[in-house]
C-alpha positions in Angstrom: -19.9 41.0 75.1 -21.8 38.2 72.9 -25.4 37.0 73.8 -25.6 33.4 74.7 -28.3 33.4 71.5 -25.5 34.8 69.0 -23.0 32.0 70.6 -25.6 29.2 70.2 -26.2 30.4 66.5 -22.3 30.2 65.7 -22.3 27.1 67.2 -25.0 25.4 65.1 -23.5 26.9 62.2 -19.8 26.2 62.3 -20.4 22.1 62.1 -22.8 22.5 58.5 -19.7 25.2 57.2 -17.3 22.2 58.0 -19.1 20.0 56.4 -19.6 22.3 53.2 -15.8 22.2 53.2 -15.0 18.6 53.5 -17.5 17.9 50.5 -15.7 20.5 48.2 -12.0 19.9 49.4 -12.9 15.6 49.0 -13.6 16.2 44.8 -10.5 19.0 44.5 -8.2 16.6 45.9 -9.3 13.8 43.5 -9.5 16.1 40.7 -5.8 17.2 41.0 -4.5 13.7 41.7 -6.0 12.5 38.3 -4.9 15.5 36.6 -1.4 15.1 38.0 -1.2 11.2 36.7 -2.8 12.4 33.7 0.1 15.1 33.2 2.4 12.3 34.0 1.5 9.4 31.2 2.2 12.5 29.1 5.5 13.2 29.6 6.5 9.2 28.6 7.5 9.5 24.9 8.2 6.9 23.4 10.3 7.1 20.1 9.9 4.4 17.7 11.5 3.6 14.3 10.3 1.3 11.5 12.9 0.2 9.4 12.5 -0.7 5.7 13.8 -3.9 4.9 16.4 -2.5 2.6 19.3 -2.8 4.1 21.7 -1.3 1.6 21.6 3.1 1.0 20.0 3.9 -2.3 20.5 7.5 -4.3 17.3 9.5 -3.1 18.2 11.9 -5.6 17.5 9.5 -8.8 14.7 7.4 -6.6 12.8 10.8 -6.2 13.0 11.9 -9.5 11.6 8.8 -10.5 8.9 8.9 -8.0 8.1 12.3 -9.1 8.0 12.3 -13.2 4.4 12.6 -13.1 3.9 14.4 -10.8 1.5 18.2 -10.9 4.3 19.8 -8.5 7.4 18.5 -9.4 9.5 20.3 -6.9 7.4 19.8 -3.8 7.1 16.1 -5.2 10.7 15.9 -4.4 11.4 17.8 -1.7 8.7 15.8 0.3 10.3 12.1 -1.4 14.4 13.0 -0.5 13.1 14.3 2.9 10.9 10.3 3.0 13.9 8.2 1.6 16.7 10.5 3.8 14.7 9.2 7.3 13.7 5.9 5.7 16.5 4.8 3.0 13.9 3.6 1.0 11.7 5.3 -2.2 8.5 2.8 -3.2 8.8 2.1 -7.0 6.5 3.7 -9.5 5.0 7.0 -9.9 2.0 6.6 -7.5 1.3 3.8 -4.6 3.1 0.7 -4.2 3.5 1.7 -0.1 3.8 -1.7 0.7 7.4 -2.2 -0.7 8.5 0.7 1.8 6.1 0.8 5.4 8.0 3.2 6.7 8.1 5.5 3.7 4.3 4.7 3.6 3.7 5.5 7.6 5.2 8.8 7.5 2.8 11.9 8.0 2.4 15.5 8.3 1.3 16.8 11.6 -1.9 17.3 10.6 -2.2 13.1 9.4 -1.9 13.3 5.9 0.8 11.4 3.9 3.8 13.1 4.0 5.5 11.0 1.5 4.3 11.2 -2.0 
């Protein structure tokens, strides 16, 4: 049999637990409902592509070896410019620079930022 005292005491307590409880389970909630829109605005993907204006389909092969004359690495030089001008249709003139003849040649990179495009 419980004591009156013991009954009083669970009493007293049980409102101060509930309150514990409603000021951890108030944060949770908010925490996962901002995590789950946060895990949502990452599943849009949006796919964009930039077009050179070149309109007409150019030989990559010759473009590239052009592009890569000068180059340290020859063969990496090319690979990396007839993967570029495949996607884009479009090699910058010159050795080195000139981006701006090409933006999408020029705003292609690796997935660690760098250039991709030589």
């Amino acid at each position: 049999m419980v004591k009156n005292r013991d009954r009083k005491l669970f009493s007293q307590s049980l409102p101060a637990a509930m309150a514990i409880s409603k000021t951890l389970i108030i944060p949770l909630v908010i925490s996962l409902l901002l995590l789950h829109d946060h895990a949502e605005s990452y599943q849009k993907v949006i796919t964009t592509k930039v077009e050179c204006p070149s309109s007409q389909n150019i030989d990559c092969g010759a473009a590239c070896d052009a592009r890569c004359q000068l180059s340290s690495r020859p063969h990496l030089c090319k690979r990396a410019c007839g993967t570029c001008c495949a996607r884009c249709d479009c090699v910058p003139p010159g050795t080195s620079g000139n981006y701006d003849a090409c933006p999408c040649y020029a705003n292609m990179t690796t997935h660690g930022g760098r250039r991709k495009c030589p």
